[in-house]
C-alpha positions as CSV (number, residue, x, y, z in Angstrom):
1,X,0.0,0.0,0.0
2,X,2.7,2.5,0.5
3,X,4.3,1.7,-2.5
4,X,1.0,2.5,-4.5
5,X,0.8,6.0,-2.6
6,X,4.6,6.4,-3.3
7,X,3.8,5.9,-6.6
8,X,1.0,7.5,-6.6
9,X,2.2,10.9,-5.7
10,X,5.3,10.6,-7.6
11,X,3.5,10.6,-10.2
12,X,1.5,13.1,-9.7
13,X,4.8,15.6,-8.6
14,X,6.1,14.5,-12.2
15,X,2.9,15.3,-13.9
16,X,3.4,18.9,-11.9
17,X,6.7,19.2,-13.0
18,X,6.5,19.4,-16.5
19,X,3.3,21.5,-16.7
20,X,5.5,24.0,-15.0
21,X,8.3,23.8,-17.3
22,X,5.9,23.5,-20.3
23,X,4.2,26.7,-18.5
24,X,8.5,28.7,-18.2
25,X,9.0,27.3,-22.0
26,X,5.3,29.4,-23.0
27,X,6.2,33.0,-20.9
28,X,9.8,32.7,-22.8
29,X,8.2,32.6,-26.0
30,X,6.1,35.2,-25.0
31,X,8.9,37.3,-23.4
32,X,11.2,36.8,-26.9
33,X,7.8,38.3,-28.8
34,X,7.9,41.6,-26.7
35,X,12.4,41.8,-26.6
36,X,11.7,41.4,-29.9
37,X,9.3,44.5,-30.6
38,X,10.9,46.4,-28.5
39,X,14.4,45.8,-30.3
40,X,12.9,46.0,-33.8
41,X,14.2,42.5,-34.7
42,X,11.6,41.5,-37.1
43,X,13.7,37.8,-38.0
44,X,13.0,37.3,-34.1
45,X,9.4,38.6,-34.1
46,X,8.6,36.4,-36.7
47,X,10.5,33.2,-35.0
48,X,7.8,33.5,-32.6
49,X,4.7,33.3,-34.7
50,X,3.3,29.8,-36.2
51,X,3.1,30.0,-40.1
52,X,-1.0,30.8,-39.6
53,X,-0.9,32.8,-37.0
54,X,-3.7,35.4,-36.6
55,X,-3.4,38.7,-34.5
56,X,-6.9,40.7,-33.3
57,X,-7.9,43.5,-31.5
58,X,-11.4,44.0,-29.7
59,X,-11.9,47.9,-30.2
60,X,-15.1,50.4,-29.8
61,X,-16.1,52.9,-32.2
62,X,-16.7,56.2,-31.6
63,X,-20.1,55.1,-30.7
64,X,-19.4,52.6,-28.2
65,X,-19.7,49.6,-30.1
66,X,-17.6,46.5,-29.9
67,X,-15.9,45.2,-33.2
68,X,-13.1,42.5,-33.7
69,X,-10.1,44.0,-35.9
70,X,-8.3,41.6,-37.3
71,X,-4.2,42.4,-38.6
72,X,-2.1,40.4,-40.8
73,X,1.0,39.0,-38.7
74,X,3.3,40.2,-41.4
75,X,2.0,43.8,-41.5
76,X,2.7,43.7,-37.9
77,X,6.2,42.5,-38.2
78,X,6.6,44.9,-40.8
79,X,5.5,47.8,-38.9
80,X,7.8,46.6,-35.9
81,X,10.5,46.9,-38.3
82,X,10.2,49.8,-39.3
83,X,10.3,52.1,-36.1
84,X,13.2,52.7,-34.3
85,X,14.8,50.1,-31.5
86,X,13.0,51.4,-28.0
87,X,10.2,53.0,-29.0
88,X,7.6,50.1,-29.0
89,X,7.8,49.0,-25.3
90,X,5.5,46.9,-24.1
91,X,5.2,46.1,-20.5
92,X,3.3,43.0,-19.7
93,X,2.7,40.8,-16.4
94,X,1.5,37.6,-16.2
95,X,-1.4,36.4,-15.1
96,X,-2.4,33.3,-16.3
97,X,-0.1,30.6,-17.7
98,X,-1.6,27.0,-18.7
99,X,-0.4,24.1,-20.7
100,X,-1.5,20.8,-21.8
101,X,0.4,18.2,-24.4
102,X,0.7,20.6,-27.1
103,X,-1.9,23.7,-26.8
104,X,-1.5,26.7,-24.0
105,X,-2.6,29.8,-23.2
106,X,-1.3,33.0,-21.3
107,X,-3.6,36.0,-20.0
108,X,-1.1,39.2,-19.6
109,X,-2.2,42.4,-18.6
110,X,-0.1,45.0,-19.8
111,X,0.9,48.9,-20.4
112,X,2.3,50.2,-23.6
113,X,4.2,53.0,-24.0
114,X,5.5,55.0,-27.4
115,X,8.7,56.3,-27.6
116,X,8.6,56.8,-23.7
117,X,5.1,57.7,-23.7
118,X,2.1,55.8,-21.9
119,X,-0.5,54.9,-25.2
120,X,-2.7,53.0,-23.8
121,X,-3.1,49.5,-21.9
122,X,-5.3,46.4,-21.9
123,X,-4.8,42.8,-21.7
124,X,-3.5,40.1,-24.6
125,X,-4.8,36.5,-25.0
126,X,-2.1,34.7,-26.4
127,X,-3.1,31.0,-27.7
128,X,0.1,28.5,-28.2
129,X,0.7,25.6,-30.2
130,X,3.6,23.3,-29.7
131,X,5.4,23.0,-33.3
132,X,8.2,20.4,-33.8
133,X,9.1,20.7,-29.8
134,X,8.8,24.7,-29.6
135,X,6.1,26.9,-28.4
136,X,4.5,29.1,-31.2
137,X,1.9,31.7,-30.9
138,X,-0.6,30.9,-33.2
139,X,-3.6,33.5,-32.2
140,X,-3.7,36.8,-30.0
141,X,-6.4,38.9,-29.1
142,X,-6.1,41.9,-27.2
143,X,-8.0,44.9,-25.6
144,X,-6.9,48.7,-25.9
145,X,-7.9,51.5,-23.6
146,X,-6.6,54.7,-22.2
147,X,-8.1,54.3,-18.8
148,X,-8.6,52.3,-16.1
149,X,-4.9,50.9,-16.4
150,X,-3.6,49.4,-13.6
């Protein structure tokens, strides 16, 4: 019987542990996205990105109502390329980290600032695939407001 419990909770500690790597392995991805923007290093920017990869933005109108934006990944790693090193600078913390076998996700609330300027804040949605043994984000969805930032 204490062999079975042994095994038991081994088991279970093992299971643990590698959700919790799998979990470190998804915020460095993340992380490499955002060094990335920040540095202007499109070649990394892109290494972070699956090949169908889709990037969103839930945004109001003037009006009030709620739309889903939709941008192509490479017009956003275009447009990180082309401003200067610094001045995208992103800020992020995380909230929520999960993973299981090959799918996770990460909730991270963040600040942005332009060229040392607060722009505005929100919180992405980051969906991750596991592609050939590496984390990839394939889909983010974010929020973007000017107040209430934490």
């Amino acid at each position: 019987m204490k062999k079975l419990v042994f095994a038991v909770a081994f088991l279970i500690l093992s299971l643990s542990s590698i959700a919790q790597k799998s979990e470190v392995s998804v915020k460095m991805v993340v992380n490499k996205m955002f060094a990335a923007m920040k540095s202007s290093d499109a070649n990394g920017l892109a290494e972070c990105f699956a090949d169908s990869a889709i990037l969103q933005t839930v945004a109001k109108n003037k009006e009030g109502k709620v739309s889903v934006r939709s941008e192509p990944i490479t017009g956003f790693i275009k447009q990180i390329a082309n401003i200067l090193k610094g001045d995208a600078d992103e800020r992020i913390t995380f909230d929520v980290v999960r993973a299981n076998a090959d799918l996770a996700i990460a909730w991270t609330p963040y600040r942005f600032y332009y060229k040392g300027n607060f722009s505005h804040c929100g919180v992405n949605s980051f969906q991750l695939v596991r592609i050939n043994n590496e984390w990839k984000i394939q889909y983010i969805i974010d929020t973007r407001r000017k107040d209430d930032c934490l």
